[in-house]
N, C-alpha and C positions, 0 to 999 in steps of 0.2 A: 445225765443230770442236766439242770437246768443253768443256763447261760447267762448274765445278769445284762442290761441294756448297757452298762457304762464299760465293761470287758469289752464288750462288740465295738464299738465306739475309741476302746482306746488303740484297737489294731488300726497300723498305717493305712493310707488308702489307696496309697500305690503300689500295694502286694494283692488289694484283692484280684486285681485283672489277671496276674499273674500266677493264681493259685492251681490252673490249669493245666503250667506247662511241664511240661515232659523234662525230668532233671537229665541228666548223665549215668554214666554208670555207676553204681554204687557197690561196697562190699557185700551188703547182705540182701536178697531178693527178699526177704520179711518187711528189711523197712520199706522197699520202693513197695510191694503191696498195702503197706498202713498207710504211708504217702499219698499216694492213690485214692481211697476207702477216705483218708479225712479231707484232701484235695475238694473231691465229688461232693461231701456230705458239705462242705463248707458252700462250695458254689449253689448247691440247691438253698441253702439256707440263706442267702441273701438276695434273692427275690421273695424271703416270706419278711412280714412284718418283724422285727428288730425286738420288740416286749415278747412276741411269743416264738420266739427263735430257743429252741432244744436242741442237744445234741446227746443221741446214746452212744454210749462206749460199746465199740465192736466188741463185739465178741472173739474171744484166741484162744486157741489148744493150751495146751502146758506145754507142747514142745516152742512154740510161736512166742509164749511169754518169756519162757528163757532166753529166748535166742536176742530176745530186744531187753531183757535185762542186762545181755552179758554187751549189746552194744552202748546203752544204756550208763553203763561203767565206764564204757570207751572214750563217752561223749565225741559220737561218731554223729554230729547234727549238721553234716553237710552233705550237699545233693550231687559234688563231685568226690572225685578220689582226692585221697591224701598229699597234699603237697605242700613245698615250705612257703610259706606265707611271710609276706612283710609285714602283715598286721597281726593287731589282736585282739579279740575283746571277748570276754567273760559268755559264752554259749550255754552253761547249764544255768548259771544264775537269770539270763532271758529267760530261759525252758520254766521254772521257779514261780518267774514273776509273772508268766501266762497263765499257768497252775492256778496260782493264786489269784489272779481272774478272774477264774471260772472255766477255762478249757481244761480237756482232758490233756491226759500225758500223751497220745499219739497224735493229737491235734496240735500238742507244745513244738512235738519232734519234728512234725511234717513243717510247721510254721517256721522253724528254726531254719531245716534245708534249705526248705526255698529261700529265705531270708539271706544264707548265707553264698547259694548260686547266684542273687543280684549280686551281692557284694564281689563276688569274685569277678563276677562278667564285667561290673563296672572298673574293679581295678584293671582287668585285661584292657578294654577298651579306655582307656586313659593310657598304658603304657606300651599300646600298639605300636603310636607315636612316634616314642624316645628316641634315642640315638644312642650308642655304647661312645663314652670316651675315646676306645683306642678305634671307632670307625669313623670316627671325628678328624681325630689325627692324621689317620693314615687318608684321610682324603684333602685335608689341611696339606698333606705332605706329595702327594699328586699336584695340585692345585701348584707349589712351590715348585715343585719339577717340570712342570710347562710353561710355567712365567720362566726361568730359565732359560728353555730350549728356546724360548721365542726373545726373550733377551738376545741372544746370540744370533739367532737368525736376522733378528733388526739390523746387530751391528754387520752383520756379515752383507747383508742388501746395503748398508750407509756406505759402507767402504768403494761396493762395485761402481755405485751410485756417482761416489763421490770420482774417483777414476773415469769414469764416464763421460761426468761436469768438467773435469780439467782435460780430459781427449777435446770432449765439443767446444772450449773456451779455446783453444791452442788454434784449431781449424777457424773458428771462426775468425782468431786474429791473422792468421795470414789471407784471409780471404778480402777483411777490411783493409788491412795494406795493398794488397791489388789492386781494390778497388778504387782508393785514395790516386795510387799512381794513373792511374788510367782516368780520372778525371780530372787529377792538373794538366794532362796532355791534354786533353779534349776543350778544358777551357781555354789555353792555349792558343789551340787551333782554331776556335771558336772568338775568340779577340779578335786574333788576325782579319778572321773573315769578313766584322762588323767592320772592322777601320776601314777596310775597304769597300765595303759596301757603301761606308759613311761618306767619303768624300765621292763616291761615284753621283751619290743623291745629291750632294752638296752644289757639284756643278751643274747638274740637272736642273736642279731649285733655279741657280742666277741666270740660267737663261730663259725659264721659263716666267721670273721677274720680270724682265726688260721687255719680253714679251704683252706681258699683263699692264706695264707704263703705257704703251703705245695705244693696247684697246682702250684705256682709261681716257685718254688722250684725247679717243674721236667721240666716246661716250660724251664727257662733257661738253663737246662741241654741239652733238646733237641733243642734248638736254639745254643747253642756251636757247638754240633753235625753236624747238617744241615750247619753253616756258614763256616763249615770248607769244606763242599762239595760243597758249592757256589763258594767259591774262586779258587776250582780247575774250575767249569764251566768257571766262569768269565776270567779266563785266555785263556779257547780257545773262547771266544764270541770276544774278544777283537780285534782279529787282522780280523773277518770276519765284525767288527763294524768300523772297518777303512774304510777296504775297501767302506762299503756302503757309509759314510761319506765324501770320495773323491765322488763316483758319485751324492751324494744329493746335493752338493758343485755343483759341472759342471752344473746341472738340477734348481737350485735355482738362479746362477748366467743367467742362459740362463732368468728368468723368470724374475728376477729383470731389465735386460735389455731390457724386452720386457715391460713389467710396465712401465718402466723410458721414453723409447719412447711413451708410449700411454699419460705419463704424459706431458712429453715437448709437446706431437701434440695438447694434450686438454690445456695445458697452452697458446702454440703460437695462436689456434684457438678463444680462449678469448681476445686475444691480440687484432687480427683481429676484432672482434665483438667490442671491444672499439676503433678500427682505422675505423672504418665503410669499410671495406674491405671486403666483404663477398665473393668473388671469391675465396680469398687466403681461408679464413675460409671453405669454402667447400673442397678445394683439404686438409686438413689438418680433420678433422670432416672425409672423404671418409678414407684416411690412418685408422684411430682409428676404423671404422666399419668393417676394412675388418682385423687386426691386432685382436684385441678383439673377444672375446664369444658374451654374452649379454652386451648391454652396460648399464652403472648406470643411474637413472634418467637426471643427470646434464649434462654426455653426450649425450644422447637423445635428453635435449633440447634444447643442443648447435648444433644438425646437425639440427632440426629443425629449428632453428633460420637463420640456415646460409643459407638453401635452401630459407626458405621463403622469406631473404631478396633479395636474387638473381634474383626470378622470380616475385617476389613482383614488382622490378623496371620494368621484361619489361612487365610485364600485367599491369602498368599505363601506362607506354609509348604506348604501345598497342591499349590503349581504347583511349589516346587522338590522335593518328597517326588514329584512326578509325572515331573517331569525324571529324575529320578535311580533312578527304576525304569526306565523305558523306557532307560535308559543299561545298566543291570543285564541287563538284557531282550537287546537285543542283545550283552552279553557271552558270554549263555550261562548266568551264575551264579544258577542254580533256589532255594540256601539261600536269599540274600539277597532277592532277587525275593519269597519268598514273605516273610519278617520286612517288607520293602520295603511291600508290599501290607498287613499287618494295621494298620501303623503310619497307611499314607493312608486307610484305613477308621474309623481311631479318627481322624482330622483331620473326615472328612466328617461321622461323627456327631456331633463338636462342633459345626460348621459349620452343620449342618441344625437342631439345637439352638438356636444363634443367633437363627437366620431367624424358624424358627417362634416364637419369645417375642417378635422384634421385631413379627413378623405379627399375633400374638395380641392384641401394646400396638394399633396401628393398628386394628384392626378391631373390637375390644373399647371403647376408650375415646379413641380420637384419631379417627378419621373419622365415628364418631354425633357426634362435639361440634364439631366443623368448622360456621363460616357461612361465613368469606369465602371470598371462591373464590380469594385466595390461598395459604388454610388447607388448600384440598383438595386442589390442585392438588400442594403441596407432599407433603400423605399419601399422594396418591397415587401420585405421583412414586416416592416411598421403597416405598411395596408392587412397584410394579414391579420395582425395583432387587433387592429383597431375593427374590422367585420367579426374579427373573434370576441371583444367586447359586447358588441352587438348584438351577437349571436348568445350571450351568459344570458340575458333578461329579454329576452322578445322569444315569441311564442307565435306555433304553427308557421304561416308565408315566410313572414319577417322572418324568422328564423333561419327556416330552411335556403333563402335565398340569401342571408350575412354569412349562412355555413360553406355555402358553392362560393362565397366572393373569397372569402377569408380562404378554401382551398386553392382555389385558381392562384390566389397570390402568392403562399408560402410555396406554390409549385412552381411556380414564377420565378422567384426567387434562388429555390433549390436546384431548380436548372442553370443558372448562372454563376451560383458558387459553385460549383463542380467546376465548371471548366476555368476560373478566373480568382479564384482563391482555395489554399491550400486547408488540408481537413484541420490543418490546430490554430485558425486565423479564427478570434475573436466573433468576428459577424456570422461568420459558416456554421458554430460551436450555438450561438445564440438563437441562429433560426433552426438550427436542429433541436433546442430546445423547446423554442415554442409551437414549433411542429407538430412536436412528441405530444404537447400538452392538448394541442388545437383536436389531436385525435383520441386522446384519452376522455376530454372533458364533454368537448360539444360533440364529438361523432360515437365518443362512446363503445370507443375500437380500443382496448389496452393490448393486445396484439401486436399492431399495429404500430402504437405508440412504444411500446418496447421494443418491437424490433429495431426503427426507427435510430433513440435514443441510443442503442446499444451500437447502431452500426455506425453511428456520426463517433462514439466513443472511443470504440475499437479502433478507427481512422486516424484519430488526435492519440490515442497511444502507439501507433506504426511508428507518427512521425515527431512523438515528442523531441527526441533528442537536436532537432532540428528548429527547434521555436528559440525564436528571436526574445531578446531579455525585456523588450518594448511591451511584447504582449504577453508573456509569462502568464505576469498575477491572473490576468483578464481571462485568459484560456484555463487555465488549470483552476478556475473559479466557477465557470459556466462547467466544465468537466467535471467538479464536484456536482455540480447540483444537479447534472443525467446523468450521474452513478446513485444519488440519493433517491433522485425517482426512481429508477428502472428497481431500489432495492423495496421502495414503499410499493411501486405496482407490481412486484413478483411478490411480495410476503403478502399481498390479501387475498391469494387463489381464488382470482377470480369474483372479487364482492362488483356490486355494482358500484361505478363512478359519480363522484359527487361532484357536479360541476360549479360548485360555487359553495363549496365549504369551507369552517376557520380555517384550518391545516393549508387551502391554497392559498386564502389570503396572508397568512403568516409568511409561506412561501416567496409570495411576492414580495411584502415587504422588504425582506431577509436580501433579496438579490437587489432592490433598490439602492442597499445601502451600500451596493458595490461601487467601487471608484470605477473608471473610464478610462480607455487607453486611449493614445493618441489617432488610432485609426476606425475605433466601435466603441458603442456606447453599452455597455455589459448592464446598465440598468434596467433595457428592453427585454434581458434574459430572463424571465419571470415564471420559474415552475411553477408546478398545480401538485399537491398533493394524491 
């Protein structure tokens, strides 16, 4: 007979998977064969469409019918043997209300077993679990007889213990009373010995006084003696001590004079650095380099300050007068392009202006007057820097020959931090920075320039724990920014190098605005993107 869509639909759906499985043993072999026979016909029937889903009634002998009549009676709808149960719930009235469904009676019966082998499996597997009360107890009662045993065994170790403690307290005290006695003799003995020592030194001492009156004695005599032949020297010393002292005079006033101007040019040139004036500040920074020997740190890195800010301005105006032609450039627009171009040629001739005055201070009167190899390392640093400028905007010769100058210098340089400053010292950190950059940018090596970066890094973290609180900020600031590069030049595998794009100049600005330690000026640290 025919099945209706809402019967199908009201069976659970977590018995269909299950309609498969192999029950247990049962009473009668009839039902595990109709079990079986509706099992099969049910599973084929749910892979067919659900509205034309049939089921025929097997067919059975009269012996076959009886036999599930008389189980039938039994209400024998379960897929195990008989057993007492903790639950209960109504199995023929289910059987009933499948019926009235729309299933058949062997499809009610087989539905029922298996229904009732979850049930069972699930109460087993829930009260797998459990524990019996009395194995509860009786391990409650275990548990209580070893905290016992071991109660006693405690006491019985405190007691040894304790007899032990008053054996070793007993010995120890007679062994401090021996000892007691045996040091009042000895300081005893040891009095004695000083008092006698003491007045032996005592007599000692007052003869060796009277002694010492007597040398004193001829001492003075002969210092009477001598002072009387000083005072004739001193008389002719006197008037060759003038003269020297008029010309130490004329030579000390020359030099105060020349001080006092190095100080007003280094005052006025701070002046300018807090008026943002930096043109002034260069002509004023040029006087004190060419006036001066070596110059002190602070003037160092006030001409440093004052060049960087001077040419700092026109290599941005530079890069964006360069943007902005190439923008022009691909428009099309020939007027402006050419007006575009005369204007970035009057930037470069300033530019090149710059470099070469700052090249001219350096090579003229700042690197012949260098001794420490902080001193040079720093000059040379900055000549590098300044042919590498040179080198961003000049094309073909020019170029190639600001690129050999600007190498020879940072190798210049690199050769003399090695041996004469340590790898996490400020200037060492900075030329390894613009090093990196000098060959990523203008030589167009990121290879090179990484390796470079990494190896001055690697260096400054050997020997961090060693950096001085002076130069901290300064070093582990130039160390950020060759771990930022070496992460911007390893994440672009390999693009081509853009030697004067925003990304450097932001760069540069970014490391400008770093403050200066008392020994480098970390503002010349200036990565490239």
């Amino acid at each position: 007979m025919a099945v209706s869509k809402a019967a199908v639909e009201l069976l659970p759906r977590f018995l269909l998977p299950r309609l498969s499985w192999t029950p247990t043993r049962i009473a009668s072999r009839v039902h595990r064969k109709d079990a079986q026979r509706v099992a099969a016909h049910v599973n084929q029937t749910r892979h067919v469409s659900v509205a034309s889903c049939t089921i025929s009634r097997p067919k059975l002998s009269k012996e076959t019918r009886e036999q599930r009549s008389a189980a039938w009676q039994q209400r024998w709808f379960s897929a195990t043997s008989r057993r007492a149960r903790d639950h209960h719930f109504d199995t023929l009235k289910f059987v009933q209300r499948l019926q009235e469904e729309g299933f058949s009676e062997e499809q009610s019966v087989a539905l029922m077993k298996i229904l009732g082998d979850v049930v069972e499996e699930s109460i087993a597997n829930l009260t797998r679990t459990m524990v019996l009360r009395e194995e509860q107890e009786k391990a409650t009662y275990t548990q209580k007889v070893d905290f016992a045993k071991l109660r006693s065994e405690l006491l019985s170790a405190d007691s040894t213990e304790s007899s032990l403690t008053r054996t070793s307290h007993e010995r120890l005290t007679n062994d401090l009373t021996k000892l007691n006695s045996r040091l009042r003799d000895e300081i005893q003995r040891t009095q004695a010995s000083v008092r006698l020592d003491l007045n032996l030194e005592k007599g000692r001492i007052r003869e060796e006084a009277n002694s010492q009156d007597l040398k004193i004695k001829e001492v003075e005599t002969r210092i009477e003696q001598e002072t009387a032949a000083l005072r004739e020297r001193l008389e002719q010393v006197k008037f060759s001590t003038l003269q020297w002292l008029m010309g130490v005079c004329t030579g000390t006033a020359a030099i105060i004079l020349g001080v006092w101007r190095l100080l007003i040019k280094t005052f006025l040139a701070r002046l300018c650095e807090q008026a943002e004036r930096y043109d002034e500040m260069v002509t004023y920074m040029k006087e004190v380099a060419k006036i001066a020997g070596e110059l002190t740190v602070d003037e160092r890195n006030l001409l440093s300050v004052a060049y960087k800010n001077v040419v700092g301005t026109r290599r941005a105006s530079w890069r964006i007068i360069s943007s902005i032609e190439q923008k022009e450039e691909q428009k099309g627009t020939d007027k402006h392009v050419g007006i575009i171009r005369e204007y970035r040629q009057k930037i470069e001739l300033e530019l090149e202006k710059v470099c070469q005055d700052v090249l001219d201070v350096l090579d003229d009167s700042l690197i012949p007057k260098a001794e420490s190899g902080e001193s040079k390392v720093f000059y040379h640093k900055m000549k590098g820097d300044y042919h590498r400028y040179l080198a961003e905007f000049a094309s073909g010769d020019k170029r190639k020959n600001a690129a050999t100058a600007a190498h020879d210098a940072y190798k210049n340089a690199t050769d003399v931090a090695q041996t004469d400053l340590t790898p996490t010292h400020p200037i060492r950190l900075g030329l390894a920075l613009n090093f990196s950059v000098f060959y990523y940018e203008i030589l167009n090596s990121p290879d090179r320039a990484c390796h470079l970066a990494k190896q001055a890094f690697d260096d400054a973290i050997a020997e961090l724990d060693s950096l001085s609180e002076e130069s901290y900020r300064d070093s582990t600031l130039i160390m950020q920014l060759l771990r930022d590069n070496l992460t911007l030049w390893t994440s672009s595998d390999g693009a081509e190098p853009e030697p004067s794009g925003d990304a450097s100049a932001a760069k540069e600005e970014k490391s400008a605005e770093a403050p200066a330690a008392a020994e480098t000026e970390t503002k010349e640290a200036a990565p490239a993107s």
